[in-house]
OpenMM code with the backbone's topology and positions (N, CA, C; nanometers):
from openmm import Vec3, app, unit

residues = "UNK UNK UNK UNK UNK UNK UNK UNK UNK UNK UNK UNK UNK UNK UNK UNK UNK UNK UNK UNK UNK UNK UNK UNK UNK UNK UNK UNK UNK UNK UNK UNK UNK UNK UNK UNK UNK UNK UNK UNK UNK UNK UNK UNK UNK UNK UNK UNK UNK UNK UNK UNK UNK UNK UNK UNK UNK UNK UNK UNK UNK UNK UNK UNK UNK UNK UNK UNK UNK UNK UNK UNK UNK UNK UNK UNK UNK UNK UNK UNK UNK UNK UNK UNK UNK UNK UNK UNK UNK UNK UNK UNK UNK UNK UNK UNK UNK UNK UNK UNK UNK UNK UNK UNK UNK UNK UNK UNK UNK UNK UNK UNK UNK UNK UNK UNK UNK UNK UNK UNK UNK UNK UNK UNK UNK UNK UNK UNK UNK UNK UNK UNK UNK UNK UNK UNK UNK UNK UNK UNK UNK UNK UNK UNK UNK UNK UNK UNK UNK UNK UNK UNK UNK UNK UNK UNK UNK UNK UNK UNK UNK UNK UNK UNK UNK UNK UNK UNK UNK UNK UNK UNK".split()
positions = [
    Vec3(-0.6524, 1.8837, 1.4130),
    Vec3(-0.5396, 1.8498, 1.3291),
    Vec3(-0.5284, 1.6979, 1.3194),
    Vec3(-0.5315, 1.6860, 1.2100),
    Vec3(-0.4960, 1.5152, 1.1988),
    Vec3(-0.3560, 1.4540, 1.1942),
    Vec3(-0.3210, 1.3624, 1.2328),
    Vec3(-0.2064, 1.2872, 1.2282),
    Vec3(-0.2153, 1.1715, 1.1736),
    Vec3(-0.1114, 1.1151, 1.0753),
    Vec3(-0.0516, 1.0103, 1.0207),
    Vec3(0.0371, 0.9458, 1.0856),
    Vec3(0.0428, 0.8133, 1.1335),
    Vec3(0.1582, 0.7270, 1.1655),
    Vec3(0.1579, 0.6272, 1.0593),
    Vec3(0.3294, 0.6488, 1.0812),
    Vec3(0.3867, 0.5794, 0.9772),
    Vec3(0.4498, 0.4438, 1.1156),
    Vec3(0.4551, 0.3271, 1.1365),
    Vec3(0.4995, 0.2508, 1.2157),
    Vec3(0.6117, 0.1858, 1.1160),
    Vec3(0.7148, 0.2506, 1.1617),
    Vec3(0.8712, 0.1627, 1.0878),
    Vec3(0.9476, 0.1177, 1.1914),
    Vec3(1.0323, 0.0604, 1.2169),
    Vec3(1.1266, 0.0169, 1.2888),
    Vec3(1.2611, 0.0690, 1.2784),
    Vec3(1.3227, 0.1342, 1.4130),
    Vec3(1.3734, 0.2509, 1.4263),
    Vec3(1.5072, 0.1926, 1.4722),
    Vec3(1.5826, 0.1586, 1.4695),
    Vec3(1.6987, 0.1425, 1.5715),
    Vec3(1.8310, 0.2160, 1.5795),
    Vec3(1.8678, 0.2159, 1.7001),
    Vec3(1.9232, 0.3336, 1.7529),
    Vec3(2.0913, 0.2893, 1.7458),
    Vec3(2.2013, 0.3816, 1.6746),
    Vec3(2.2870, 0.3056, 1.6465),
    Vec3(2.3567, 0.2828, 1.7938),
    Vec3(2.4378, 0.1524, 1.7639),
    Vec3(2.5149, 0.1447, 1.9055),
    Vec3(2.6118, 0.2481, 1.9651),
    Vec3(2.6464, 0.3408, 1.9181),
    Vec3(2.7569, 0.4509, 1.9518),
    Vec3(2.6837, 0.5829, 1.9410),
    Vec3(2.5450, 0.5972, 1.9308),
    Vec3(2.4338, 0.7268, 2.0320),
    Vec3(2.4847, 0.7346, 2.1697),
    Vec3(2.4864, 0.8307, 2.1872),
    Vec3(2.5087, 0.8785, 2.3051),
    Vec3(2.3911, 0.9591, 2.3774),
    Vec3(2.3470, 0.9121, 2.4568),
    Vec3(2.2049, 1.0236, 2.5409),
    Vec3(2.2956, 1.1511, 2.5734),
    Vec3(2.1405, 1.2162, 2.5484),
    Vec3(2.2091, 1.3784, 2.5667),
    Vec3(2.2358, 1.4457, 2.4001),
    Vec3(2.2350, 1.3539, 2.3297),
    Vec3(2.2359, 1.4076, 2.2202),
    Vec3(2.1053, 1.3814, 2.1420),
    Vec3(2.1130, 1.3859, 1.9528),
    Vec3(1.9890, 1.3849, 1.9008),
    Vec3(2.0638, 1.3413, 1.7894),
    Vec3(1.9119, 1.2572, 1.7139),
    Vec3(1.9531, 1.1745, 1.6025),
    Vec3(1.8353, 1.2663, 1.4977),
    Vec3(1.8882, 1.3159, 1.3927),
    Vec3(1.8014, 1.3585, 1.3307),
    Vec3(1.7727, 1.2416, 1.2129),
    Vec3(1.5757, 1.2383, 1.1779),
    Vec3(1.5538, 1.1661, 1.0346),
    Vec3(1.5040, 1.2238, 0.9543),
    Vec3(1.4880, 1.2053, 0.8533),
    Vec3(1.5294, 1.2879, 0.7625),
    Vec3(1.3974, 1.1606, 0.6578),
    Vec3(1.3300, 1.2527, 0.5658),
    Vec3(1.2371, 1.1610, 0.4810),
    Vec3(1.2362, 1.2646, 0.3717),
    Vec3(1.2389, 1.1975, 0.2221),
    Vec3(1.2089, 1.2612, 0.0820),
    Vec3(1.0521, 1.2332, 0.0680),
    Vec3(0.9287, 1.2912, 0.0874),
    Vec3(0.8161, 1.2351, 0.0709),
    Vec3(0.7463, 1.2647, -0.0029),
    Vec3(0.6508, 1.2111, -0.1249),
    Vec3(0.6217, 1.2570, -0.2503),
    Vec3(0.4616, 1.1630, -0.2491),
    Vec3(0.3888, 1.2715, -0.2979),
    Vec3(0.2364, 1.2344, -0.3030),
    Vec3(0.1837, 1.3088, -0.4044),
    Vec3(0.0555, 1.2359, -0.4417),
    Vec3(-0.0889, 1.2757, -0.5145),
    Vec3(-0.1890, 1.2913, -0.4495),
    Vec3(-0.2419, 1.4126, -0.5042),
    Vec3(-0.3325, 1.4748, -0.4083),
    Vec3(-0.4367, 1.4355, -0.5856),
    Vec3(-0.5715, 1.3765, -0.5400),
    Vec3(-0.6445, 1.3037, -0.6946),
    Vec3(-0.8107, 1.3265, -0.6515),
    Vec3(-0.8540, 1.3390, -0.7500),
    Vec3(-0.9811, 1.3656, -0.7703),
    Vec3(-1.0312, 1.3726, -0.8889),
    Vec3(-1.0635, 1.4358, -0.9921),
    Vec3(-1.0607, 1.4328, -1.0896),
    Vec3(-0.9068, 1.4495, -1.1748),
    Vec3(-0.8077, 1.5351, -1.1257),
    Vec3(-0.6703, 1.4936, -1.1946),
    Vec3(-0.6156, 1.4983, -1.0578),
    Vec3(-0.4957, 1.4519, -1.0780),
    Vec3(-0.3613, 1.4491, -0.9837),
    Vec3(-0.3078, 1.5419, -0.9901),
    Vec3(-0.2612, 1.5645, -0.8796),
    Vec3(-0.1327, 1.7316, -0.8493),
    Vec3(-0.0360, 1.6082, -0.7420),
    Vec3(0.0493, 1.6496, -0.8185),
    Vec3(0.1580, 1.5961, -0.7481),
    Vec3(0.2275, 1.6989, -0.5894),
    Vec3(0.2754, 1.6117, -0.5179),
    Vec3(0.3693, 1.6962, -0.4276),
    Vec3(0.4658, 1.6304, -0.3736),
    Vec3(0.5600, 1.7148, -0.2725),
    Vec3(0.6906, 1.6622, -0.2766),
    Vec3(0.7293, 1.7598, -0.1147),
    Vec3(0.8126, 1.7136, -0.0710),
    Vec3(0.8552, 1.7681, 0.0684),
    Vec3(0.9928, 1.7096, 0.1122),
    Vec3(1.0919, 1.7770, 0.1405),
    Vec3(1.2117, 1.7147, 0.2637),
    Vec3(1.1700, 1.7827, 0.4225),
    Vec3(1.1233, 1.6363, 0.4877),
    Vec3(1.1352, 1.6280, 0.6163),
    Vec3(1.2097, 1.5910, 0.6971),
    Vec3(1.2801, 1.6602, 0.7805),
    Vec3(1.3285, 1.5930, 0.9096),
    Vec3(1.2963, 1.6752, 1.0735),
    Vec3(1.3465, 1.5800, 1.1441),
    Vec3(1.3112, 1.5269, 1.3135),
    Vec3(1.4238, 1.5144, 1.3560),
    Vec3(1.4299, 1.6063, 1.4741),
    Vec3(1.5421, 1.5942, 1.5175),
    Vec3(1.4676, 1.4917, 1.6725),
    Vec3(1.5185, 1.3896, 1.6955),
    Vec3(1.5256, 1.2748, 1.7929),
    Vec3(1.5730, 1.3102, 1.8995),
    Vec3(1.5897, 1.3245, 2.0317),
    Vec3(1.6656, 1.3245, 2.1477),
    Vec3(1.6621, 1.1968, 2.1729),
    Vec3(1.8022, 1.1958, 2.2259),
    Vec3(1.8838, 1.0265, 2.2286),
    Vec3(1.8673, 1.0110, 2.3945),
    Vec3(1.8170, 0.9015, 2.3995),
    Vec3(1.8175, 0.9251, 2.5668),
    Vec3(1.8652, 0.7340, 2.6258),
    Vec3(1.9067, 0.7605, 2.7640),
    Vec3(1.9268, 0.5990, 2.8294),
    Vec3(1.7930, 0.4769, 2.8404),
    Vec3(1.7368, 0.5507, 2.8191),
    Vec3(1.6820, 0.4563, 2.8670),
    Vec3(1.5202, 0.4890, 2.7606),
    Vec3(1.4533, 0.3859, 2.6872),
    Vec3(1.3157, 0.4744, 2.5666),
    Vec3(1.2064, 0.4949, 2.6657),
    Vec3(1.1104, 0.5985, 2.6134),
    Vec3(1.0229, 0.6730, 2.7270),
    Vec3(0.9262, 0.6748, 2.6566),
    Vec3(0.7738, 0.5825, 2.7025),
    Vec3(0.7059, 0.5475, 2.6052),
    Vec3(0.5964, 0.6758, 2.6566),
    Vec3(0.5145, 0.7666, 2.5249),
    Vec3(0.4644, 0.8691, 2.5875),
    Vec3(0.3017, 0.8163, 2.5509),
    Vec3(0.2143, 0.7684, 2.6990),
    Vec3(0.0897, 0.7148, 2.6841),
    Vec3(-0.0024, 0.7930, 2.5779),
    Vec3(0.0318, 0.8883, 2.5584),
    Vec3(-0.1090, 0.9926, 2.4558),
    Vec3(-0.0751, 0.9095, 2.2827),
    Vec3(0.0059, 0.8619, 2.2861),
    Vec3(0.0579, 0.8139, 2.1285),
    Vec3(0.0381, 0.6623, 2.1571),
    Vec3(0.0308, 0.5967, 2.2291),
    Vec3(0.0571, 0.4355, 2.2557),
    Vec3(-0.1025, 0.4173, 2.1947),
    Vec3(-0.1892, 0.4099, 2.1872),
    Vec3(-0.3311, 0.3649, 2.1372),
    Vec3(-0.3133, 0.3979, 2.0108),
    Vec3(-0.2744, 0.4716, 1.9351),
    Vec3(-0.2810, 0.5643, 1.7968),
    Vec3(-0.1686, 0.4672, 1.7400),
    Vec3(-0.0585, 0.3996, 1.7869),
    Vec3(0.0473, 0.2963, 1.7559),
    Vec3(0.0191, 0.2028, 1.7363),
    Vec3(-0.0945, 0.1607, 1.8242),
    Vec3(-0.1374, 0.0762, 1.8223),
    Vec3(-0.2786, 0.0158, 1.7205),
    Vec3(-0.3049, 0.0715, 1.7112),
    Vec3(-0.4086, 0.1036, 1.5605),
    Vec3(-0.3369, 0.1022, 1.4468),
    Vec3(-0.2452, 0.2075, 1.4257),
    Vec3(-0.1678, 0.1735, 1.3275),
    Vec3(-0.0800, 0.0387, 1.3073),
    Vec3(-0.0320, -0.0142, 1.3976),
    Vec3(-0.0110, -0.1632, 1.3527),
    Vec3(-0.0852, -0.2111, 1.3411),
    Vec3(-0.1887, -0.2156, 1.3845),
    Vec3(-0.3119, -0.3280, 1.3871),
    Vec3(-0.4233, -0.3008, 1.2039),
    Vec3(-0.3641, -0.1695, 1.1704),
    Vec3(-0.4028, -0.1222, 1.0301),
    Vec3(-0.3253, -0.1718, 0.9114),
    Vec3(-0.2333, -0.2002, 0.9927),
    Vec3(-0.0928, -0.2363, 0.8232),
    Vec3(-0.1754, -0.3661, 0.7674),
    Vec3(-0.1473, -0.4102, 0.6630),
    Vec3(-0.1669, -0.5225, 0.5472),
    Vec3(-0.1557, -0.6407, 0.6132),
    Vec3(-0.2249, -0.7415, 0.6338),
    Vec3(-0.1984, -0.8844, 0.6303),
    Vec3(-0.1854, -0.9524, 0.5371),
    Vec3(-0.0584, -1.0349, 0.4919),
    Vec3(-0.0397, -1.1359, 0.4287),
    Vec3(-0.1597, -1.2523, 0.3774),
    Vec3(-0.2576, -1.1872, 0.2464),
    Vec3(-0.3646, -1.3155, 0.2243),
    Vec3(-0.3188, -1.4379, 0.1884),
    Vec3(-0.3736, -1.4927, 0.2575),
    Vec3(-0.3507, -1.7268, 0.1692),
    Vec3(-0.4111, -1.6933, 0.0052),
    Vec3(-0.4741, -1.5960, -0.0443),
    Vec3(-0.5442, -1.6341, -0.1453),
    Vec3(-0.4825, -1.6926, -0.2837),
    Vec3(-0.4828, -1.7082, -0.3572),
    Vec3(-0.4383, -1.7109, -0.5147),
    Vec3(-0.5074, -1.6626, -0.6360),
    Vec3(-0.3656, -1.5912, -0.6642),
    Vec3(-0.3949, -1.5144, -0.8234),
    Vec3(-0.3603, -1.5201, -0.9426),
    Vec3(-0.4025, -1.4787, -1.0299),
    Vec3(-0.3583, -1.4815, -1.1277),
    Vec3(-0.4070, -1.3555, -1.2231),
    Vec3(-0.3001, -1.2981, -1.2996),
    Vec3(-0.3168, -1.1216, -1.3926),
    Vec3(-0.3143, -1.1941, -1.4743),
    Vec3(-0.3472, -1.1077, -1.5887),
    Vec3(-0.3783, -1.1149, -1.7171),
    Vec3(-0.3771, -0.9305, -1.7934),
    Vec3(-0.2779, -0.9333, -1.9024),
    Vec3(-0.2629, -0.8466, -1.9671),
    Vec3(-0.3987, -0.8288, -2.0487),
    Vec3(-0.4805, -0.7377, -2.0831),
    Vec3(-0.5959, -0.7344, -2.1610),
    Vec3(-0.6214, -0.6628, -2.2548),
    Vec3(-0.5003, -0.6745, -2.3449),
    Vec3(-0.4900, -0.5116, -2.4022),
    Vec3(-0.4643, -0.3872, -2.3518),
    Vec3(-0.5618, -0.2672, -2.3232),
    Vec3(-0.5467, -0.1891, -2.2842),
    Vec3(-0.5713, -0.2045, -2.1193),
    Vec3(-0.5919, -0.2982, -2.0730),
    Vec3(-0.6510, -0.3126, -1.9204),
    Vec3(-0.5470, -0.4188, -1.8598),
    Vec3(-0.5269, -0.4287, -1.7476),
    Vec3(-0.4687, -0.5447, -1.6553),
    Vec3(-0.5764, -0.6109, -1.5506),
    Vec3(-0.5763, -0.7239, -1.5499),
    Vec3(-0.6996, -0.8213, -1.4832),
    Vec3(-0.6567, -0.8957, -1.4000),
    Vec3(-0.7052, -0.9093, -1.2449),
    Vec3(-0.6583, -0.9831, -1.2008),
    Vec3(-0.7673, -1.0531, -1.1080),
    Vec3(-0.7447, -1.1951, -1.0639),
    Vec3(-0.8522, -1.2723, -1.0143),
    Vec3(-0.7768, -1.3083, -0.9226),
    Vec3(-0.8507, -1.2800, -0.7703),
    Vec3(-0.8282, -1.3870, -0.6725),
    Vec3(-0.9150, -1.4588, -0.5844),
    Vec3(-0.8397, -1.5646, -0.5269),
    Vec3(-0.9570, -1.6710, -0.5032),
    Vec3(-0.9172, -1.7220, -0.4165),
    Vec3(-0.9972, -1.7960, -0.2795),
    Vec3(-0.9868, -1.8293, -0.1871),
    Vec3(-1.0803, -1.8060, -0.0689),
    Vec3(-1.0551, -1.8468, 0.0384),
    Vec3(-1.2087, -1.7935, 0.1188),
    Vec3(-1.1401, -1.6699, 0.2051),
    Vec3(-1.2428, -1.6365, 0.2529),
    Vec3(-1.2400, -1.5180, 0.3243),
    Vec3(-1.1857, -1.3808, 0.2623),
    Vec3(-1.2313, -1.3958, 0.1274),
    Vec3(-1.2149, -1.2653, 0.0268),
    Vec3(-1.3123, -1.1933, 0.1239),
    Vec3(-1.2540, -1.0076, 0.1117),
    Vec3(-1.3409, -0.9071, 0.1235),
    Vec3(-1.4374, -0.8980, 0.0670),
    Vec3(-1.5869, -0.8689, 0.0985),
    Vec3(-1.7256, -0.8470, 0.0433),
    Vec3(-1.7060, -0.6961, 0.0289),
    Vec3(-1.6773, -0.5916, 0.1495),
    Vec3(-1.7342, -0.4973, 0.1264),
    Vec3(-1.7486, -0.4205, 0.0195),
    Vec3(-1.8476, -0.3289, 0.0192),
    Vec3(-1.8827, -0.2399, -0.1190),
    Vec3(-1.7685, -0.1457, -0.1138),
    Vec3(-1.7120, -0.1032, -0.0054),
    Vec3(-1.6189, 0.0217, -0.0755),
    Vec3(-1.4838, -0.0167, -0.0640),
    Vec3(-1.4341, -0.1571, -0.0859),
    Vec3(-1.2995, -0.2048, -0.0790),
    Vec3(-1.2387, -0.1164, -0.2380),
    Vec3(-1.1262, -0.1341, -0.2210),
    Vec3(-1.0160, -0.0175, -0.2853),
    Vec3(-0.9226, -0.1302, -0.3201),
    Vec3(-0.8554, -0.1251, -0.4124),
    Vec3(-0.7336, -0.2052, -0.4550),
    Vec3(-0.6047, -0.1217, -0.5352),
    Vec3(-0.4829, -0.1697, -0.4761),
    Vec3(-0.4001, -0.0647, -0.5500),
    Vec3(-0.2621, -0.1932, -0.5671),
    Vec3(-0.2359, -0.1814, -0.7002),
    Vec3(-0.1086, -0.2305, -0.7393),
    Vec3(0.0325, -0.1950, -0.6977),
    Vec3(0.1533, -0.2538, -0.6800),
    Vec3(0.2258, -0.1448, -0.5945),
    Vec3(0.3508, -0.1196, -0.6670),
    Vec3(0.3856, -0.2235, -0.8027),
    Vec3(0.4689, -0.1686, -0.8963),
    Vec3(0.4198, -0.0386, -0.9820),
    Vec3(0.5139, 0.0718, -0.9639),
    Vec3(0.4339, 0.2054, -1.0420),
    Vec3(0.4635, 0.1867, -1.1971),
    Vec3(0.4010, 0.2805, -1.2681),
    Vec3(0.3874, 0.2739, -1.4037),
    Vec3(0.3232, 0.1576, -1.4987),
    Vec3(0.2198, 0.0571, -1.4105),
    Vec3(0.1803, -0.0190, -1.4557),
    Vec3(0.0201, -0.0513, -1.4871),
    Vec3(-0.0331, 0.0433, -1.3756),
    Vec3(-0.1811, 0.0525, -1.4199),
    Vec3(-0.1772, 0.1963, -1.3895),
    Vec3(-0.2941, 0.2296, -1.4204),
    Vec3(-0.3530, 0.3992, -1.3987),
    Vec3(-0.4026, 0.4121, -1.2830),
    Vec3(-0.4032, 0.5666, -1.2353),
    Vec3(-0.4715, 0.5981, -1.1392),
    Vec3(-0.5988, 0.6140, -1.1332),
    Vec3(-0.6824, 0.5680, -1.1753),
    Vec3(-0.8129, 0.5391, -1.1912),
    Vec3(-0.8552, 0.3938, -1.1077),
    Vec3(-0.9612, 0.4389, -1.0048),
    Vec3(-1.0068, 0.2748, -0.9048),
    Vec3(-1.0268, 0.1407, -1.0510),
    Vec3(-0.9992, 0.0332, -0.9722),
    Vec3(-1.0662, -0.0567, -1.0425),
    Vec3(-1.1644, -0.0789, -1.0726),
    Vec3(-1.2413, -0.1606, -1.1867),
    Vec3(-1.3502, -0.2355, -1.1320),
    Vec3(-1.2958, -0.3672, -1.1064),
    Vec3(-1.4506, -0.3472, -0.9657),
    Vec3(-1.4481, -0.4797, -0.9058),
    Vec3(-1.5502, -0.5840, -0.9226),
    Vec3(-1.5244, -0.6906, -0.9956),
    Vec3(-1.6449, -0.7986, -0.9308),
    Vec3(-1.6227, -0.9224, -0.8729),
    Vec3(-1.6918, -0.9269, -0.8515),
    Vec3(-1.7304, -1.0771, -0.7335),
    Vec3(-1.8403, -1.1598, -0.7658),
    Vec3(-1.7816, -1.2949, -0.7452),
    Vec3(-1.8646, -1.4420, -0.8109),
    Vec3(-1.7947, -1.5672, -0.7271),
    Vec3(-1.8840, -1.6093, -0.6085),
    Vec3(-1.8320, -1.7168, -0.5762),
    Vec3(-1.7026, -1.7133, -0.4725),
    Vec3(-1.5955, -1.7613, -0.4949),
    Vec3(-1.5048, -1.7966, -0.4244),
    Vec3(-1.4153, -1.6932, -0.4917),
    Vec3(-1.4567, -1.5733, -0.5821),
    Vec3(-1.3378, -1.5200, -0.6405),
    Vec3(-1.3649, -1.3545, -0.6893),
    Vec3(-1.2432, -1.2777, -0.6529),
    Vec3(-1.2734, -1.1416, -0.6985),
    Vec3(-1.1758, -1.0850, -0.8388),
    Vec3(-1.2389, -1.0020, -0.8912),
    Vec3(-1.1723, -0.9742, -0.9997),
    Vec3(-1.1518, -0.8373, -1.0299),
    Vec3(-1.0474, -0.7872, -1.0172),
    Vec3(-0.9717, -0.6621, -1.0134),
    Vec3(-0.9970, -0.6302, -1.1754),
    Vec3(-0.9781, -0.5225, -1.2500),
    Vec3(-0.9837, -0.4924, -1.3792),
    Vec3(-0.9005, -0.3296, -1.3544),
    Vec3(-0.7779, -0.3378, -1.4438),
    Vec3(-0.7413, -0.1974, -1.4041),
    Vec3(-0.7244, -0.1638, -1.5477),
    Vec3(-0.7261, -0.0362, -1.5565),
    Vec3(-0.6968, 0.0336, -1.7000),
    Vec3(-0.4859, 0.0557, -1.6452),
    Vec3(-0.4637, 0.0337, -1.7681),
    Vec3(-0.3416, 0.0062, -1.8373),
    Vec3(-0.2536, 0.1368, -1.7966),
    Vec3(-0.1640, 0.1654, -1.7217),
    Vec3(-0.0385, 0.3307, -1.7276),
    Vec3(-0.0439, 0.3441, -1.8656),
    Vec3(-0.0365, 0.4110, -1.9420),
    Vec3(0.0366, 0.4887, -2.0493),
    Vec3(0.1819, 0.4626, -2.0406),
    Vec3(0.2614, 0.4452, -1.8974),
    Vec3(0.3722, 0.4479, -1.9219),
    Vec3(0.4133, 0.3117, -1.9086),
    Vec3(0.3096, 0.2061, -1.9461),
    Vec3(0.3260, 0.0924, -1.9298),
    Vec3(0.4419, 0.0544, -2.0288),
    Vec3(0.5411, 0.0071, -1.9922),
    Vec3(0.6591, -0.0469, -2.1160),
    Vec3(0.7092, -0.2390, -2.1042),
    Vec3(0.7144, -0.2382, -1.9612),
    Vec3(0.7330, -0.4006, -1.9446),
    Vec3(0.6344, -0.4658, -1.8367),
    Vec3(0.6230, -0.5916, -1.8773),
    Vec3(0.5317, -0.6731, -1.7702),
    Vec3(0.6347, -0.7210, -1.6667),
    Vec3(0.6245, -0.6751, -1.5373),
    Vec3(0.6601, -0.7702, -1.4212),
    Vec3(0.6120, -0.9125, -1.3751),
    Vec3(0.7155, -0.9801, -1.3560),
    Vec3(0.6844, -1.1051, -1.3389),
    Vec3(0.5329, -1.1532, -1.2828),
    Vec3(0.5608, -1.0411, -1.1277),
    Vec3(0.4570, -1.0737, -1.0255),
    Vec3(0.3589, -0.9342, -1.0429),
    Vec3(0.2593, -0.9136, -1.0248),
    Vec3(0.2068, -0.8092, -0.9448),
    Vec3(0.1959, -0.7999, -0.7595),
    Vec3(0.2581, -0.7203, -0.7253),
    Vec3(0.1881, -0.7140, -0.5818),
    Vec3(0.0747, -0.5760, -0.5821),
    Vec3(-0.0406, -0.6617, -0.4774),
    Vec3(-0.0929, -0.5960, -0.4198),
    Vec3(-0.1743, -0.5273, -0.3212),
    Vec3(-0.2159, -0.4293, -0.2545),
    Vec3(-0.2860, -0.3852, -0.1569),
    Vec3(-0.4283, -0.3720, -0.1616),
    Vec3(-0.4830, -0.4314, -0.0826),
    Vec3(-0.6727, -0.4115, -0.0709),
    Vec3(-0.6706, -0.3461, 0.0578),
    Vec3(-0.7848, -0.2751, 0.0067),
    Vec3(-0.8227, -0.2051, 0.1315),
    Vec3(-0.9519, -0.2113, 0.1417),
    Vec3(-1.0125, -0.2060, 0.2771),
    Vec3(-1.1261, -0.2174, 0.3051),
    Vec3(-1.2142, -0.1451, 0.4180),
    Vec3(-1.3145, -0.0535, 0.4672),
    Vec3(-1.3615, -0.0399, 0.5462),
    Vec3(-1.3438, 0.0725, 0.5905),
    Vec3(-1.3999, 0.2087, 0.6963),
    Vec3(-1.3434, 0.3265, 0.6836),
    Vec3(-1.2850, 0.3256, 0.8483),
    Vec3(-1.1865, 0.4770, 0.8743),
    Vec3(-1.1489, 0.4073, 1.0231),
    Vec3(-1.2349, 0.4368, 1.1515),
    Vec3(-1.2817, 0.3516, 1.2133),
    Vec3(-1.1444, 0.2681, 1.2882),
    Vec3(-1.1706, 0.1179, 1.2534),
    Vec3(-1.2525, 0.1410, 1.1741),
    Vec3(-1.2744, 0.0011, 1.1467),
    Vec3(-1.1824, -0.1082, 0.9755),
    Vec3(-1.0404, -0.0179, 0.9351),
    Vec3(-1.0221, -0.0161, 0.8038),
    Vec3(-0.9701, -0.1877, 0.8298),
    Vec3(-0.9326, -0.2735, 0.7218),
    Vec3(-0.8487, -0.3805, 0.6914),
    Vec3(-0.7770, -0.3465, 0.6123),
    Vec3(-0.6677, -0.4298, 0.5563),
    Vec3(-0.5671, -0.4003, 0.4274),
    Vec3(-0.5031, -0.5671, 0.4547),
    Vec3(-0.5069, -0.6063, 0.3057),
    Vec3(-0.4391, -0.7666, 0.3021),
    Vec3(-0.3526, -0.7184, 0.1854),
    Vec3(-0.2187, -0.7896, 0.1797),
    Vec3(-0.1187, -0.7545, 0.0573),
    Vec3(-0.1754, -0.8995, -0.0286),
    Vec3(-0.1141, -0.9081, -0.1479),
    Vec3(-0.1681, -1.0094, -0.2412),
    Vec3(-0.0253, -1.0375, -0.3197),
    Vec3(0.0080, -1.1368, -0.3809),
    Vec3(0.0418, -1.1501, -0.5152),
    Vec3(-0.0427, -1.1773, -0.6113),
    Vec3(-0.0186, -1.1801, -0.7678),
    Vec3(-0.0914, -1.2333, -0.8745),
    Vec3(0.0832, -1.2609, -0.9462),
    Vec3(0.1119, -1.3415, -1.0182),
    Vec3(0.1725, -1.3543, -1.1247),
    Vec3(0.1001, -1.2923, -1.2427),
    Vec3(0.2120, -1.2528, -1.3260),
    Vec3(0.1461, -1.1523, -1.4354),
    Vec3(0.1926, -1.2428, -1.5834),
    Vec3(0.0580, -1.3034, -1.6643),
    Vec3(0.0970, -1.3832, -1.7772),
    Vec3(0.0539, -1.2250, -1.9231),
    Vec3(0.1241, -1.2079, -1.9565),
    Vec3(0.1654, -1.0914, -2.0607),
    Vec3(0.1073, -1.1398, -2.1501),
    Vec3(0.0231, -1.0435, -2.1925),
    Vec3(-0.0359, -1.0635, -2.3553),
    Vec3(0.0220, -1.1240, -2.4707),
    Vec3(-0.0115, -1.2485, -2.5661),
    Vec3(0.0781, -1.2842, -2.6683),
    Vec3(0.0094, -1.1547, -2.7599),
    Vec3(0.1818, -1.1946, -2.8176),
    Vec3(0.1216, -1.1016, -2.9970),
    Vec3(0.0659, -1.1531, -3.0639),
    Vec3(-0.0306, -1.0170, -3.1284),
    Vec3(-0.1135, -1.0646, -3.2746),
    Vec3(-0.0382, -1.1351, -3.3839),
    Vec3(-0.0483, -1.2273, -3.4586),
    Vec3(0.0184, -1.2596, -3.5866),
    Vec3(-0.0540, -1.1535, -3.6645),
] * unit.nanometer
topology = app.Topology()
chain = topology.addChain("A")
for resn in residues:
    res = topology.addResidue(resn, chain)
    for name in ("N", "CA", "C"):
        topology.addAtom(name, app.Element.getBySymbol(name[0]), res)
């Protein structure tokens, strides 16, 4: 059976009482993709036992620990999007860009590119994202943020990005 950690930061209100339980509670909604998407959807909750004193359980502490060590780092790089018609483009640049062949990139405002991977290329000091356009594309956001991913586990990376997004002029 596989497990997902999610590492959030939990805090316990000041007027818990041990001996009791804090239930959480999550709305969680996914795409399951391959050739099309199937959407899904779930209400989860956990009921917590509230206790004096936190009780760290060693079989989960390594698996926590991976998972933080998996979340996104903040890149130095610089970007810049570009509306392309039907496509959104984005270039970034700086050193210590990802090489690998099976890096992944995902935008994180929705309705703005498609679910379809990018293409990627690389030249120099700089990579260039190319995404095909949402359909439900209606406005340009200022910024794009986004997520790279890289590498399979236990060996994955992930750096977050900005690009500023300069919007297509109109045709005369």
């Amino acid at each position: 059976m596989a497990h997902a950690l999610l590492p959030v930061r939990l805090d316990v209100p000041v007027n818990a009482k041990p001996g009791t339980a804090a239930r959480l509670a999550v709305e969680a909604r996914w795409l399951v993709c391959r050739e099309e998407c199937i959407p899904g959807k779930a209400m989860l909750t956990l009921d917590l036992p509230i206790a004096a004193e936190s009780a760290k359980d060693s079989r989960w502490q390594a698996a926590f620990a991976a998972a933080r060590a998996a979340q996104p780092q903040p890149a130095q790089w610089t970007g810049a999007a570009h509306d392309r018609g039907d496509r959104i483009e984005i270039t970034l640049a700086g050193a210590e860009l990802p090489l690998n062949p099976d890096l992944d990139a995902f935008v994180v405002q929705r309705q703005v590119v498609g679910y379809a991977p990018p293409q990627i290329n690389r030249g120099g000091n700089a990579l260039t994202l190319s995404f095909a356009k949402s359909e439900y594309y209606t406005t340009a956001p200022a910024t794009l943020d986004l997520l790279l991913v890289a590498g399979a586990p236990p060996d994955t990376r992930a750096w977050s990005a900005h690009a500023p997004l300069v919007a297509a002029k109109p045709q005369p």
